[in-house]
GUZA-161442 format. One record per residue: residue in one letter; y, z, x of N, C-alpha, C in turn. Coordinates in steps of 0.001 Angstrom, whole numbers, padded with zeros to 6 digits, always signed. Each point is the difference from the previous one (the first is absolute). Example, Ala and Ser with C-alpha at 12.3 -4.5 7.8 and 13.67 -1.06 7.14 Angstrom:
2
A-005690+007800+013190+001190+000000-000890+001200+000000+000900/S+001050-000720-000350+001190+000060+000820+001090+000730-000770/
REM end
This chain:
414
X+001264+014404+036903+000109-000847+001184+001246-000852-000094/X+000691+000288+001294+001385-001211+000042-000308-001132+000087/X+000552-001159-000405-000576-001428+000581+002079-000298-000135/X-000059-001199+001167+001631-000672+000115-000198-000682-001331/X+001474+000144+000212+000989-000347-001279-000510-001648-000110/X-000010-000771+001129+000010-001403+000050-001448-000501-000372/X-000713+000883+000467-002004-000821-000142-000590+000934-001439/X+000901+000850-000828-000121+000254-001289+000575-001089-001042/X+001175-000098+000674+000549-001273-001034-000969-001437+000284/X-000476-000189+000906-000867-001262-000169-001292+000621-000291/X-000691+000753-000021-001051+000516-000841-000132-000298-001313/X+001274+000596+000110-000130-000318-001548+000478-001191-000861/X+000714-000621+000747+000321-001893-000419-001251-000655-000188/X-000856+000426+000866-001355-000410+000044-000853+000460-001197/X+000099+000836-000401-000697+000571-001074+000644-000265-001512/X+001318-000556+000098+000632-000640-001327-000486-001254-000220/X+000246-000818+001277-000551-001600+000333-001797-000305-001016/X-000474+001236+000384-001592-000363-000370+000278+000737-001826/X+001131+000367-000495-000338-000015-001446+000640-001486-000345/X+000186-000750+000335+000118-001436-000514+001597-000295-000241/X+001061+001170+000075+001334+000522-000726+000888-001591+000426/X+000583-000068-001316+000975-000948-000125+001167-000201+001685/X+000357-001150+000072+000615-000296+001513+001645+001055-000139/X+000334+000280-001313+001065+000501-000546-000055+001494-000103/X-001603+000457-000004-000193+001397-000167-000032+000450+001728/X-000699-001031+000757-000087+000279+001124+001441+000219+001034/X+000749-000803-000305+001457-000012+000316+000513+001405-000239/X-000151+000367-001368+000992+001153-000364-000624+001535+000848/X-001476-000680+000542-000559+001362+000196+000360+000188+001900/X+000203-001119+000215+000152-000118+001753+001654+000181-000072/X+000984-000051-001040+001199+000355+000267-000033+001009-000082/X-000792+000881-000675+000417+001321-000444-000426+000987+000952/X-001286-000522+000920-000451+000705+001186+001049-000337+001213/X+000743-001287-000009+001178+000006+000922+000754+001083-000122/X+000520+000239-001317+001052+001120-000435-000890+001475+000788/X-000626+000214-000455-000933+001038+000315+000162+000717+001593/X-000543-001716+001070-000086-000024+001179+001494+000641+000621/X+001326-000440-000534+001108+000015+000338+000733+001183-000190/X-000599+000738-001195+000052+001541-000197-000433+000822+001374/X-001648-000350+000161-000686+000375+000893+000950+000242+001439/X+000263-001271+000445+000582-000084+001338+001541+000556+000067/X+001043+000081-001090+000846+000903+000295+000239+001362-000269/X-001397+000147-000388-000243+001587+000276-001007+000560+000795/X-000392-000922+000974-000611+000133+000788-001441+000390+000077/X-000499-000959-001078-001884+000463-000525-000781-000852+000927/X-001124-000024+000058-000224-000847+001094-001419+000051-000969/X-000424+000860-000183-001378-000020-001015-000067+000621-001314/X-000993-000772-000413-000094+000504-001739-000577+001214-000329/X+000486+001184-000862-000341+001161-000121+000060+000477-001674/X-000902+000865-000330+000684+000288-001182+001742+001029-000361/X+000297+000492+001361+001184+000262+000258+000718-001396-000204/X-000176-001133+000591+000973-000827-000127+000428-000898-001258/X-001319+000390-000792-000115-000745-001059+001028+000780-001316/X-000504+001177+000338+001423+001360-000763+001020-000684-000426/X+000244-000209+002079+001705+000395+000208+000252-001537-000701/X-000493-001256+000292+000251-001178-000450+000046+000329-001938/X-000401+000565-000557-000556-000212-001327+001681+000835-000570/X-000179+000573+000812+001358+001112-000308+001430-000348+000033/X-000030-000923+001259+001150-001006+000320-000141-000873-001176/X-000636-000793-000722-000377-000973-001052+000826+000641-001440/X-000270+001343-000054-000017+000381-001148+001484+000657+000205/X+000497+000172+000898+001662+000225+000427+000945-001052-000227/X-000504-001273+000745+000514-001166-000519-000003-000113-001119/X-000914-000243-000859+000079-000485-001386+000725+000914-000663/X-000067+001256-000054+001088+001189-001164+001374-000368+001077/X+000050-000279+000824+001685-000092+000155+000495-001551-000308/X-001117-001020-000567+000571-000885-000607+000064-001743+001278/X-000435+000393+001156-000019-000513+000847-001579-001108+000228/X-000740+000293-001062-001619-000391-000088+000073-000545-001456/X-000466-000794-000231+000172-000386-001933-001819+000039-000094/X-000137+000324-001155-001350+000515-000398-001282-000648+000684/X-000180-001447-000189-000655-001127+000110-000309+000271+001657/X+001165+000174+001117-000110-000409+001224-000480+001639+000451/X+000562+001216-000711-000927+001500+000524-001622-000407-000497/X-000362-000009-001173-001586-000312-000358-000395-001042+000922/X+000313-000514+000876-000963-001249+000675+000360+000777+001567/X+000948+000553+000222-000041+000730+001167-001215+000509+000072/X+000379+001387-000826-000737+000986+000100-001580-000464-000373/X-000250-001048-000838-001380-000324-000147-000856-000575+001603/X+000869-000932+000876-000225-000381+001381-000243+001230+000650/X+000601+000794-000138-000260+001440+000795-001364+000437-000011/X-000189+000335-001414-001513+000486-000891-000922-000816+000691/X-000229-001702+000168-000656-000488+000709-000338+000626+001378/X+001041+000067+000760-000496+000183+001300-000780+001255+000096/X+000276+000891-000689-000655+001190-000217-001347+000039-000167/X-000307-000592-000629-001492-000618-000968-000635-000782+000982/X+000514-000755+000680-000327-001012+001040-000646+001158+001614/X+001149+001075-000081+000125+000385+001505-001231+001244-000723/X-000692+000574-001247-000476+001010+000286-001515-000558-000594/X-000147-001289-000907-001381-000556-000519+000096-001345+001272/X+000541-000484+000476-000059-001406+001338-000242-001027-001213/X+000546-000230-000959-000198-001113-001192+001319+000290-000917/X-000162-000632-001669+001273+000498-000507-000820-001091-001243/X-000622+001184-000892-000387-000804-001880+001304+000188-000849/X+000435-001134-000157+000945-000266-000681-000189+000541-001689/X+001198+000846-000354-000498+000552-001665+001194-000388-000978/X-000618-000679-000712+001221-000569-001477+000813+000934-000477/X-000200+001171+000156+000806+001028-000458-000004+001067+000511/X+000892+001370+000101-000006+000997+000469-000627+000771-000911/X-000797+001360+000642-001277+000396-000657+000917+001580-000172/X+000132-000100-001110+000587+001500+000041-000073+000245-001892/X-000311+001294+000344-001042+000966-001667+001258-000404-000914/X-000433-000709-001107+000708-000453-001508+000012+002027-000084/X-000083+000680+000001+000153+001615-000509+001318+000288+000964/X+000144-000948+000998+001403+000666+001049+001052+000485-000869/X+000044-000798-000876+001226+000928-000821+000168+000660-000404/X-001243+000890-000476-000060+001075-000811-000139+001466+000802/X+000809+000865-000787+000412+001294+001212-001559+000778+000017/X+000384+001040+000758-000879+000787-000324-000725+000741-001184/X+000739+000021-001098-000759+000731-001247-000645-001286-000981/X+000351-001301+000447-000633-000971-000487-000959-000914+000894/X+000316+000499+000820-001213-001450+000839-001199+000631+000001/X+000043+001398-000040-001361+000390-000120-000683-000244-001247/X+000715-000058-000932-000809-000016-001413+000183-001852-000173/X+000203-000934+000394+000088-001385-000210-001484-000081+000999/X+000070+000369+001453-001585-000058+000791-001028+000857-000898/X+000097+000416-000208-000667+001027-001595-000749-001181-000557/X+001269-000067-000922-000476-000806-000932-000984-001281-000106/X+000296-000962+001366-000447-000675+000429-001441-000181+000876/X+000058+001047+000294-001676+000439+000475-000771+000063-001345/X+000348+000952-001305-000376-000271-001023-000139-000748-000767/X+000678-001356-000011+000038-000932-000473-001212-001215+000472/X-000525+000771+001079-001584-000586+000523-001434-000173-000435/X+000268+001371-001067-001105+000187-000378-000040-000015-001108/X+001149-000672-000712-000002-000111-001761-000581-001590-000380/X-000918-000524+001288-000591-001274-000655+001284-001359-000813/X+000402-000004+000642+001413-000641-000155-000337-001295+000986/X+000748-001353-000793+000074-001300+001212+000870+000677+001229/X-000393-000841+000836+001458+000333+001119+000914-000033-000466/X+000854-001415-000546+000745-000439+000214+000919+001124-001036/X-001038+000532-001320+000310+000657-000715+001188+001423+000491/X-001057+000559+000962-000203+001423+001255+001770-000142+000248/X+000236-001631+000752+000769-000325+000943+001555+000216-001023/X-000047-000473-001366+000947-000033-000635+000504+001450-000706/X-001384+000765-000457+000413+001334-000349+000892+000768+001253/X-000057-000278+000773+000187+001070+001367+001742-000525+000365/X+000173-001439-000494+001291-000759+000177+000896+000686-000711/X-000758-000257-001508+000794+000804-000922+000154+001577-000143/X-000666+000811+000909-000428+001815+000258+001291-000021+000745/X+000276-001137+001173+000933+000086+000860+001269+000085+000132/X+000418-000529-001317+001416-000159-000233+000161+000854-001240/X-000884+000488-000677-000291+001068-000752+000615+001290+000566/X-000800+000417+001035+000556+001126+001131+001436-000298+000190/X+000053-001073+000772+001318-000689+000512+000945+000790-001001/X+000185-000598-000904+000865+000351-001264+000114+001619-000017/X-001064+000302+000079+000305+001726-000229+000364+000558+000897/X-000249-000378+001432+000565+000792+000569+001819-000446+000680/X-000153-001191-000653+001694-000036+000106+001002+000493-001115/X-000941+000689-001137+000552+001180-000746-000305+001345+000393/X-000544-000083+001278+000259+001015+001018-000830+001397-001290/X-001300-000487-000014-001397+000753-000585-000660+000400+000847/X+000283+001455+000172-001435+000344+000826-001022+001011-000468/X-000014+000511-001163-000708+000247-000513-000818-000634-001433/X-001632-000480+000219-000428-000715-001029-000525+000520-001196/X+000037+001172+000081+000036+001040-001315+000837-000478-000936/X+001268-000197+000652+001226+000124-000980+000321-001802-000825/X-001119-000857+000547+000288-001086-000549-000522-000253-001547/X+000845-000850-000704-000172-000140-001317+000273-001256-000360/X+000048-000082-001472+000043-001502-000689+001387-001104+000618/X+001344+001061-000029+001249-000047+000915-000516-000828+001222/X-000264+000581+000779-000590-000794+001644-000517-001286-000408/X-001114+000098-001120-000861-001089-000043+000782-001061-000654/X+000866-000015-000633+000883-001356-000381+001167-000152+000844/X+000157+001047+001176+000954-000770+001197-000929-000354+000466/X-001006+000135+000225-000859-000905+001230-000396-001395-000697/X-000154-000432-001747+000042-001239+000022+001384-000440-000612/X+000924+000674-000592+001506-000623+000548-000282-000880+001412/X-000355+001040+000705+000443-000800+001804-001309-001184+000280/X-001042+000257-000396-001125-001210+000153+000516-001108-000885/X+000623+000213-000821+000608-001291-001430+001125-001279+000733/X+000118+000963+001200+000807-001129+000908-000514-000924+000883/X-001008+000625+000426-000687-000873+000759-001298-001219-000635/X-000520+000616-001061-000730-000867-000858+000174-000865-000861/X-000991-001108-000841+000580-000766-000988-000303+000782-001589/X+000442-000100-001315-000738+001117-001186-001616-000603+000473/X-000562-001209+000351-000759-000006-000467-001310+000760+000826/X+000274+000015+001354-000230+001146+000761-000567+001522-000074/X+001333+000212-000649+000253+001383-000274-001277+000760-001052/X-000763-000587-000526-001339+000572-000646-000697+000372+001238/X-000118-001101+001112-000729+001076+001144+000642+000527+000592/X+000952+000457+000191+000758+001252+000925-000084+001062-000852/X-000180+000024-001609-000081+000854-000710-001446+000418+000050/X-000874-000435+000247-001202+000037+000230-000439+001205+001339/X+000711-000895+000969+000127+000462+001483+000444+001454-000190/X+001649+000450-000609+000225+001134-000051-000531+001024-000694/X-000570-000655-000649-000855+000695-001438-001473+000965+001267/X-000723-000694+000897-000869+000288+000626+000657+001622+000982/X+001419-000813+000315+000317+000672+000984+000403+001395-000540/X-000032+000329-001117+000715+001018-000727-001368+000859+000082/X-001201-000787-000532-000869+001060-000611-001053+000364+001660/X+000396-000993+000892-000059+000485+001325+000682+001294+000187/X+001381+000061+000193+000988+001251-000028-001154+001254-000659/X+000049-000692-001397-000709+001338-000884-000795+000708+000524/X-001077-000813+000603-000702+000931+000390-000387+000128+001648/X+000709-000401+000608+000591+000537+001566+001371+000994+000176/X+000899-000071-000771+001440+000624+000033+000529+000888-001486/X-001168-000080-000856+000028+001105-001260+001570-000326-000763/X-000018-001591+000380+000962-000553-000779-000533-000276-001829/X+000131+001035-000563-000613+000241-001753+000837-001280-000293/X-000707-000625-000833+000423-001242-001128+000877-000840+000298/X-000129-000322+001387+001028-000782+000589-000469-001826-000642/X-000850-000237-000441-000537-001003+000065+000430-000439-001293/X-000142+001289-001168+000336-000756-001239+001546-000389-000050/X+001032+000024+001369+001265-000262-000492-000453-001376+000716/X-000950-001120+000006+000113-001088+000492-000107-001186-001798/X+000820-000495+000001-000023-000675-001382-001185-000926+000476/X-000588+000208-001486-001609-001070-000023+000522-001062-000109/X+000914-000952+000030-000109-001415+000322+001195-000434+000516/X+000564-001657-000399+000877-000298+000330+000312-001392-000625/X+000855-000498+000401+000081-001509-000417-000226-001046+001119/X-000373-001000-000464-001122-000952+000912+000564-001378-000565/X+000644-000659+000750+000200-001337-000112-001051-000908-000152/X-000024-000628-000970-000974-001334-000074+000287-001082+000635/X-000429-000706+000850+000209-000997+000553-000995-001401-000294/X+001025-000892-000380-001132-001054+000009-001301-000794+001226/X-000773+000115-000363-001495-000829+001148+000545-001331+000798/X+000331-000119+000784+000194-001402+000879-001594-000248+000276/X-000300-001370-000819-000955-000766+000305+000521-001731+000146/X-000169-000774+001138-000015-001084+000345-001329-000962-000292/X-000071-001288-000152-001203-000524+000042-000351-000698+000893/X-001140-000320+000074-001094-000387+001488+000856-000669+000885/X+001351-001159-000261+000257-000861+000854+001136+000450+000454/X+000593+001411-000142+001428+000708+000279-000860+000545+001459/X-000929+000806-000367-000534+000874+000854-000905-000924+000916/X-000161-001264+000114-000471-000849+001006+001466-000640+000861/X+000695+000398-000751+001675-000214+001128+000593+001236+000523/X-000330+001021-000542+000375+001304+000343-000969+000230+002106/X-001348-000365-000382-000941+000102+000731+000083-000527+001351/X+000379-001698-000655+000228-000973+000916+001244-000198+001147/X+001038+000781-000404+001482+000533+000496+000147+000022+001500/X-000423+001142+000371-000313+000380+001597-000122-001276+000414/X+001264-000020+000862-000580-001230+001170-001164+000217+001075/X-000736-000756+000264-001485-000072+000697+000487-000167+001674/X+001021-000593-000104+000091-000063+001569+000734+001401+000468/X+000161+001400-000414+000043+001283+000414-000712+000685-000444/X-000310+001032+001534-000772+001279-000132+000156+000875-001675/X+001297-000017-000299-000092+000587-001106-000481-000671-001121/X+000717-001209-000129-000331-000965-001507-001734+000135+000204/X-000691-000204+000880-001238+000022+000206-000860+001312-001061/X+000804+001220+000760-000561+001272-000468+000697+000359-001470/X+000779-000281-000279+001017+000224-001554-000582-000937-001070/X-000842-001483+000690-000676-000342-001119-001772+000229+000157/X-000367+000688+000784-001257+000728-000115+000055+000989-001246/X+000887+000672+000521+000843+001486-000705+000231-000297-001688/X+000454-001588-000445+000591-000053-001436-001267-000479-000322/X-000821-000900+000718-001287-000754-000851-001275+001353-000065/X+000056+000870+001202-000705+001300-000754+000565+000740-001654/X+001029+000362+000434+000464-000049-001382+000212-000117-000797/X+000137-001377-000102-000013-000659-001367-001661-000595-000566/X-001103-000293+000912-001029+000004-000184-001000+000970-000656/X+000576+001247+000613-000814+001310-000247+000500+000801-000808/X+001339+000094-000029+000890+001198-000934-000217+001520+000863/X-000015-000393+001336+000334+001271+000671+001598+000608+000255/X-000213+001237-000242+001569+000909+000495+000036-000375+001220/X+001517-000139+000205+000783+000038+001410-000956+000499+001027/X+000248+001881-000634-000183+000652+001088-001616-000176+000555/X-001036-000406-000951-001467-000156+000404-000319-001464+001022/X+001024-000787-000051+000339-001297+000203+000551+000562+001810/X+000838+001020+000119+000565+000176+001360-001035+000953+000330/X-000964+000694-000507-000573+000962+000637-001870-001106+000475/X+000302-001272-000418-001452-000550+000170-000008+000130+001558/X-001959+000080-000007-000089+000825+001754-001338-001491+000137/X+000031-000663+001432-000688-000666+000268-001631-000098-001097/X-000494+001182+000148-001403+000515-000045-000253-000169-001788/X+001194+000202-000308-000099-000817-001415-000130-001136-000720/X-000372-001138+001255-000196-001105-000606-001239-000381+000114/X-000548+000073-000472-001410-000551-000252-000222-001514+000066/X+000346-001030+001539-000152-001158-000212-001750-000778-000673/X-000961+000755+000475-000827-001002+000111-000757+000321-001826/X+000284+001330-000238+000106+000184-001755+001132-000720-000584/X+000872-000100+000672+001289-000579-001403+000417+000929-000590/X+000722+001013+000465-000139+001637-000489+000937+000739+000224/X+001237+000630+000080+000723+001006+000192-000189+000756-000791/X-000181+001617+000441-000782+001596-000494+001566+000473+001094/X+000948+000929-001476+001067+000997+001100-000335+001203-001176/X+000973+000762+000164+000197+001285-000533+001265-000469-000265/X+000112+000067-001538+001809-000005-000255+000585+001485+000183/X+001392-000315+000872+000502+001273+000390+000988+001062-001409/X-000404-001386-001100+001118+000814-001867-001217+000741+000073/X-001102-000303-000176-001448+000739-001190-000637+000705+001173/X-000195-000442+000838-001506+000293+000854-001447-000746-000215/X+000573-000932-001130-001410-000700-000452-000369-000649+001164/X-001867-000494+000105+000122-001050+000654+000009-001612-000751/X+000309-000848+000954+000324-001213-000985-000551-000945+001094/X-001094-001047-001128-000939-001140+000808+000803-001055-000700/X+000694-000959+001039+000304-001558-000668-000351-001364+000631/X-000468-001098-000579-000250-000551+000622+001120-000559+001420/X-000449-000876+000529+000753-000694+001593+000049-000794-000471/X+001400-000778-001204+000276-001898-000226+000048-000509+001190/X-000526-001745-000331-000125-000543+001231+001472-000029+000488/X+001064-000138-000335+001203-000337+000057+000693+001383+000633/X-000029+000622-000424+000096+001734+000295-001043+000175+001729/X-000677-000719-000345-000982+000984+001551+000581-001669+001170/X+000318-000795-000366+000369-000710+000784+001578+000212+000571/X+000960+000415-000955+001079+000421+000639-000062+001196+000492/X-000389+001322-000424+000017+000727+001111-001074-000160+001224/X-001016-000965+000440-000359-000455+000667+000505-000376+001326/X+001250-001087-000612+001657-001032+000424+000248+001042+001360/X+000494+001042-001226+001028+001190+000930-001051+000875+000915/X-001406+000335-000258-000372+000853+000554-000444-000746+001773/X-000391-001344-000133-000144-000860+001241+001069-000720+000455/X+000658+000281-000278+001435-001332+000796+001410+000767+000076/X-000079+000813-001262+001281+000801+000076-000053+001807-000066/X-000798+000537-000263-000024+001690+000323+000076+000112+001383/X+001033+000690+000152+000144+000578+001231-001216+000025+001217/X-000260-000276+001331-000939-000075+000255-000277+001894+000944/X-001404+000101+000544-000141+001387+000062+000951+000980-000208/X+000282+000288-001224+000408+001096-000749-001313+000908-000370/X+000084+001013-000199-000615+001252-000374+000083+000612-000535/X+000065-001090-001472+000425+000853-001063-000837-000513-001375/X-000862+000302-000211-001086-000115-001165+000566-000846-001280/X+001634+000435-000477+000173-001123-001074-000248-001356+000068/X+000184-000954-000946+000005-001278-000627+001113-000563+000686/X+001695+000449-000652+000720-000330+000020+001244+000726+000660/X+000397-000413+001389+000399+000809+000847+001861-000526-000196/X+000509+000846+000649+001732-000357+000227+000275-001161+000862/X+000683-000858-000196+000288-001285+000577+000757-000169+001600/X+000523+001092+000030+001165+000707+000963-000516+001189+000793/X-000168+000216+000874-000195+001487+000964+000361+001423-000782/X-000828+000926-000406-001298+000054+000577-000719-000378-001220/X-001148-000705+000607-000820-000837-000334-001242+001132-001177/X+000511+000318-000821-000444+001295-001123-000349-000533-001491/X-000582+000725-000130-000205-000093-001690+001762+000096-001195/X+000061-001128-000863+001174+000289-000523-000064+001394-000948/X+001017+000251-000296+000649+001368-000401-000581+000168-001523/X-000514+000890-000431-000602-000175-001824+000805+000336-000649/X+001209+000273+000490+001028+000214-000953+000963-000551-000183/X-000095-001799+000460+000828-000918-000003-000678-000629-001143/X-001223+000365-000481-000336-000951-000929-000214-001910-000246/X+000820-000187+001219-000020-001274+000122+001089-000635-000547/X+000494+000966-000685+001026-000854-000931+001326-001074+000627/X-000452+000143+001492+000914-001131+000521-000937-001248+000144/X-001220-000046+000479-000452-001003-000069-000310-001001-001320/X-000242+001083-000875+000471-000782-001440+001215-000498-000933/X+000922+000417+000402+001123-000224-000367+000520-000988+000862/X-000099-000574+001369+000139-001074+000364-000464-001091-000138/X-001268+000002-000364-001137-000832-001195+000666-000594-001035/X+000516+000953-000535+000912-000181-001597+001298-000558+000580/X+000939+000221+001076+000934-000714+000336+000008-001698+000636/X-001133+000121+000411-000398-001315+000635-000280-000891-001466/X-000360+000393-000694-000770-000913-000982+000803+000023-001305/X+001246+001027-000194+000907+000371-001280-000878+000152-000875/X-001002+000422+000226-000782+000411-001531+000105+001669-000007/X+000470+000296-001536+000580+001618+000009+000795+000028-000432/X+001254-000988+000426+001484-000065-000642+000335+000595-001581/X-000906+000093-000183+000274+000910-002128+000266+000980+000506/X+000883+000597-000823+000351+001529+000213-001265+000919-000728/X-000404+000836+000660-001192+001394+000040-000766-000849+000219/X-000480-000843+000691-001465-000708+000468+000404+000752+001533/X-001443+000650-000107-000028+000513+001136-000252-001248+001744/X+000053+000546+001319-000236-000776+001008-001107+000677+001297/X-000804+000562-000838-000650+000816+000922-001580+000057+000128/X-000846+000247+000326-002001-000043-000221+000103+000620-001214/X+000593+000265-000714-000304+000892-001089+000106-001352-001063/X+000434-000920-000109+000144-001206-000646-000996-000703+000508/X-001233-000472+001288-000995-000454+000409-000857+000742-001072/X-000410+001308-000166-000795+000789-000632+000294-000336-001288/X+000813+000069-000616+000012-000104-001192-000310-001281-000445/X+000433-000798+000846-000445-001568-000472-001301-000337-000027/X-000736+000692+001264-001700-000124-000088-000386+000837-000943/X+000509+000705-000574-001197+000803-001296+000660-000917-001231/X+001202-000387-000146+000175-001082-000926-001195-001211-000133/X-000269-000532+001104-000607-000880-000178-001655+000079-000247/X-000088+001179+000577-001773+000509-000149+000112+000163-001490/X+001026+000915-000335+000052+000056-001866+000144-001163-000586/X+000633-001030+000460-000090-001467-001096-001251-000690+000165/X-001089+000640+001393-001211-000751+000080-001017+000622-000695/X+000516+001289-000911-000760+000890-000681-000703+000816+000264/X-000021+000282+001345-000506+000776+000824+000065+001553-000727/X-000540+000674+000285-000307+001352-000960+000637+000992+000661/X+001227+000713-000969+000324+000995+000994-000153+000622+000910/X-001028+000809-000365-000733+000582+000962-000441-000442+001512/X-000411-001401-000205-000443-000729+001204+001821-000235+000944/X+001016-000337-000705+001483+000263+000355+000209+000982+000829/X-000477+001465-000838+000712+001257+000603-001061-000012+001489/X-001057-000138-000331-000812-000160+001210+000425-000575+000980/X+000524-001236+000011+000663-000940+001090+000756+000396+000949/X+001092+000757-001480+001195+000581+000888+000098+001136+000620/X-001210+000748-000320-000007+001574+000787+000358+000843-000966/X+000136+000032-001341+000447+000966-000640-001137+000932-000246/X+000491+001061-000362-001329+001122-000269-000357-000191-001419/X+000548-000499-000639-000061+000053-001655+000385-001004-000550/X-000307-000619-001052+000497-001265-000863+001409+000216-000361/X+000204+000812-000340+001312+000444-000573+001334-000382+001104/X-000349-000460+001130+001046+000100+000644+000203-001551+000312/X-000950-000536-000487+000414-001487-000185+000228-000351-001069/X-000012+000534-001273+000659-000215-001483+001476-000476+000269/X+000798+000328+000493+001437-000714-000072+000052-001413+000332/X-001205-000571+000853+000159-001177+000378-000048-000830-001478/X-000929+000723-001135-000118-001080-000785+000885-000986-000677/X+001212+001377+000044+001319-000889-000756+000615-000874+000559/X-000585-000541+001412+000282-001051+000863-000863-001476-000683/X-001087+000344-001047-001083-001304-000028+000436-000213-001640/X+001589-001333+000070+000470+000062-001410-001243-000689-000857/X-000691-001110+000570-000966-000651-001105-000610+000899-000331/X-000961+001011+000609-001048+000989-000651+000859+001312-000809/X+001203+000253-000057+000998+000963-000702+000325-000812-000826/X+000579-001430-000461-000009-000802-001431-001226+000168-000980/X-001310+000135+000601-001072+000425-000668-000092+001089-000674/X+000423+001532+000518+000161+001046-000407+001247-000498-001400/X+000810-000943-000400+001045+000001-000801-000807+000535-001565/X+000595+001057-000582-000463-000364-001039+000863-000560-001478/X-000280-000629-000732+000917-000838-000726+000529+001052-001484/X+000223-000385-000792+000858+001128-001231-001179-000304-000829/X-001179-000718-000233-001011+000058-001141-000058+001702-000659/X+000355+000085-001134-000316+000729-000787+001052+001319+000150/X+000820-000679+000971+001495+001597-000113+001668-001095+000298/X-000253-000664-000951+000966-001561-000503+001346+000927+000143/X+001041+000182+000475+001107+000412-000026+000706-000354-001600/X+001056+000579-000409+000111-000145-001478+000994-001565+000244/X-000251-000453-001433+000562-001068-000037-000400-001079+000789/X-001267-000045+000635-000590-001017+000330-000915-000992-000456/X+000054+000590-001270-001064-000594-000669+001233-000705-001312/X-000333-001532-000031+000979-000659-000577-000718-000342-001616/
REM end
C-alpha cells in the first residue's frame, strides 16, 4: 500500500516521540526525513513505495563511495529510511539496539555449515550457556582462520592448521585466557572427529598453557560503603547504579545475574530473591537486606521507567526503555564508583563487581563462616571454586604459618 510521502513522515515522528528519544535524537531524525522528502520531490515521488525506498537507498550508497556522504551522515540517512518502511508496512516502529544479522555471516559456504553444526550440537552436551555461547565464539574464528587459508577440505586438516588457528586466537586473547580457548578448540576438534572423520585432530591441541596469577582486590567494610554511596540520588541513574552496587556488594552477585534480575524474583513479603545464575544454571535463594530491598524499591517507584514491558529489575536510563546488555558487565557503572571515590588507584587493584564479590566472601571468611556455606552464597557448584578467596583472609593464612621447630637451618643454633 502507497501512503504520501508527507503523512508517512509524520507517522512516523509520532511513533519516535512515544519512545521517549532524546530532543537531539529527534532533531537528527526529522532532518534526515527532510533530506529524504527533498530527494522525493525532485524526482518526482509523491508516495512511499518499496520501489522508492531502493532507488533512495541506492542514491545513499552512490553518494557515500564517491566521497560526497561521510560515514556517520549515510548510516543515519539510510537508517531514517528503514524507519519509514517499518512504520508504512507494521503502522508503529520498535526501536532495536542493534542490527540483527547471523554472527556465521562471515563464514562461506564450506564453513557456515559446519559452525551451525556445531552449534546445534553444542545444545545437548549439558553445558552452561554462557559456556555454549563462548565455545561457538571461539569455533568462529577458528573456521574464520581456516578458511582465510583458503581450506576447503576438512580431511586434510592437521596439527599445522591447529597452531595457526591459535597463533591467530593468541591475538585476540590474554595468556591467561587462553586455557579456555584451548579447551573450546580442544571440543571443537573432537567435534570435527567425529562429524568430518577429522582422525586425531584433537591431540594436536596442547594440554595447557600459562595462566597469570593475579592478585585478590579486597577492600574493607568502609571503602565499599563509599563505593555504594557514590551515585548521586537526585538522578534516574545514580538512583539505579546504587541499587545495582549495594546488590552487589551485599550479595556477591555476578554482573550478568545482577542485569538479568526479572521482577518475579523478588520475593518482597519473604525477604527473598530465588534467580537462576546464567555462569552455572544453579538456582540461588538470598536473603532481601533491608538496605538492598529499600534501594531497589527507590528506583522501582519513583524512578523505573513508567509502563514499560519489560519484566527486568533494572532497565536502560535512555530510550529504549530495555533490559541492560549482559555483556557490558557493568563495568562502567563500577568503575565510575571507583572514579568518584579514587579508591583503586594501586596499580592491579581491580575496578569492577568482581572486587564487590571478592570483598564479601573476604569478610564472611574473617566471620568464619564455613566454606562451604561461602560457596553456597555465591552460586558456586563446588567448594573448590571459592578456595582462591582464602588467600584474601591474611589473619586466618598467618595461622596456617608454620615455624622452623625441629628443621633449624644450619648455623642457627648458637
Amino acid at each position: 500500500m502507497k501512503i504520501p510521502i508527507s503523512e508517512l513522515i509524520s507517522k512516523a515522528d509520532t511513533e519516535i516521540v512515544k519512545l521517549q528519544q532524546a530532543p537531539s535524537t529527534l532533531m537528527q531524525y526529522r532532518w534526515a526525513w527532510h533530506r529524504f522528502n527533498v530527494f522525493c520531490s525532485e524526482n518526482g515521488i509523491a508516495e512511499f513505495s518499496d520501489e522508492t525506498l531502493a532507488s533512495y537507498l541506492q542514491f545513499l550508497t552512490t553518494e557515500r563511495d564517491e566521497g560526497r556522504f561521510k560515514e556517520w551522515k549515510f548510516k543515519l540517512l539510510r537508517k531514517s529510511a528503514l524507519v519509514l518502511s517499518e512504520v508504512q508496512n507494521t503502522g508503529t516502529y520498535r526501536w532495536k539496539l542493534s542490527k540483527q544479522t547471523s554472527p556465521n555471516s562471515g563464514l562461506n559456504s564450506v564453513f557456515r555449515p559446519v559452525q551451525e553444526h556445531f552449534e546445534a550440537w553444542l545444545t545437548h552436551q549439558s553445558l552452561a550457556r554462557d559456556t555454549q555461547d563462548l565455545y561457538a565464539v571461539v569455533a568462529r574464528r577458528t573456521l574464520a582462520s581456516w578458511q582465510s587459508r583458503e581450506i576447503t577440505d576438512f580431511r586434510a586438516l592437521g596439527g599445522a592448521e591447529v597452531a595457526s588457528a591459535l597463533i591467530s586466537l593468541a591475538e585476540s586473547y590474554r595468556p591467561g585466557s587462553m586455557r579456555t580457548v584451548l579447551s573450546a578448540i580442544r571440543v571443537l576438534c573432537r567435534f570435527l572427529e567425529e562429524s568430518a572423520g577429522c582422525s586425531g585432530l584433537s591431540r594436536s591441541v596442547p594440554r595447557g598453557a600459562s595462566r597469570r596469577v593475579r592478585h585478590v582486590s579486597v577492600l574493607p567494610a568502609e571503602k565499599i560503603e563509599m563505593l555504594t554511596s557514590s551515585p548521586d540520588p537526585g538522578t534516574v541513574t545514580g538512583i539505579r547504579d546504587r541499587a545495582m552496587l549495594l546488590l552487589g556488594a551485599r550479595t556477591g552477585l555476578r554482573p550478568v545475574d545482577i542485569v538479568a534480575l526479572r521482577l518475579q524474583d523478588i520475593d518482597w513479603r519473604q525477604g527473598q530473591i530465588t534467580l537462576v545464575q546464567r555462569k552455572t544454571g544453579v538456582v540461588l535463594n538470598l536473603p532481601l537486606l533491608a538496605d538492598v530491598g529499600e534501594a531497589i524499591a527507590d528506583y522501582l517507584l519513583h524512578d523505573r521507567p513508567a509502563e514499560v514491558n519489560d519484566e527486568h529489575v533494572f532497565l536502560r536510563t535512555q530510550a529504549p526503555h530495555v533490559a541492560l546488555a549482559p555483556s557490558n558487565g557493568l563495568h562502567h557503572v563500577a568503575s565510575c564508583a571507583f572514579a568518584r571515590t579514587g579508591i583503586g588507584s594501586d596499580p592491579g587493584m581491580g575496578h569492577g563487581f568482581r572486587v564487590l564479590r571478592t570483598s564479601f566472601a573476604t569478610r564472611m571468611l574473617e566471620g568464619d563462616t564455613p566454606l562451604p556455606v561461602i560457596s553456597g552464597a555465591l552460586g558456586h557448584r563446588g567448594i573448590s571454586s571459592a578456595k582462591h578467596y582464602l588467600v584474601a583472609d591474611e589473619v586466618h593464612m598467618r595461622e596456617c604459618c608454620l615455624d622452623f621447630a625441629g628443621i633449624e637451618p644450619r648455623g642457627a643454633e648458637s
